[in-house]
Each structure stands twice: as structure tokens, then as C-alpha cells.
Phi, psi and omega in degrees: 000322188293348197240018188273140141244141215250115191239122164292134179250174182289156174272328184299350193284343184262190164301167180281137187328337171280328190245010193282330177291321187291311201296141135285135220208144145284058202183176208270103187259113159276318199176162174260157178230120174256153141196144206266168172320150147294137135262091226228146186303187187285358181266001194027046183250354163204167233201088175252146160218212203211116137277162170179195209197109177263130176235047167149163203281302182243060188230095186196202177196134136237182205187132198240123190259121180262154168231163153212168180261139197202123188050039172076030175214158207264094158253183179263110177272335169189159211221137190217117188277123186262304200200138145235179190202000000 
């Protein structure tokens, strides 16, 4: 797994979310991967946005990634698990 490459496509390039499971493809279609805007306080001192990962109609994860800034760099202070399927 580690030696794999994985190439992101735009999501407008497929089918509509009912037949994107269905299509046969040429290439291995693991799965869609989101991520939503940041949002951050009036201090741009934290930062939340949501992520997640669909591999299949009733297959998934998301997840809301909290951030802050600490010596002027961005980490990730906690990952809060939102839905799963």
C-alpha cells in the first residue's frame, strides 16, 4: 500500500451520486474524498472544517477537524469523529 499512487480526480468528472458506484472505469475508483472550507474565528487564531471519505453507497466516514495555530503554524488539535455508514 505504501508504494501506491493514488490520482485525484475533480468529482464533476463522474456520474451523478446514484450511478458514480455502478460505472465501470478505467482505473482502480476507490472512493470520493471531501473537504469542506475552513472556518475561522475573527482572531485566525482557530480554525474548524469536516471532512470524510464515501467508498461505496453505504460506506463511509466523516469527521470534523478542529485546528489552531501555535508558534505562527497550523496543527490539528482534535479530530471528532461526525458519521459514519
Amino acid at each position: 500500500m505504501k508504494n501506491q499512487i493514488y490520482k485525484l480526480k475533480d468529482l464533476s468528472k463522474f456520474p451523478n451520486r446514484d450511478t458514480i458506484w455502478k460505472t465501470k472505469y478505467k482505473f482502480i475508483f476507490s472512493g470520493v474524498f471531501s473537504v469542506s472550507r475552513i472556518q475561522f474565528d475573527k482572531e485566525k487564531k482557530y480554525g474548524v472544517l469536516s471532512a470524510g471519505f464515501v467508498c461505496d453507497r453505504h460506506c463511509g466516514q466523516g469527521f470534523r477537524i478542529f485546528i489552531k495555530k501555535v508558534n505562527d503554524k497550523w496543527i490539528i488539535d482534535e479530530v471528532e469523529e461526525t458519521w459514519v455508514s
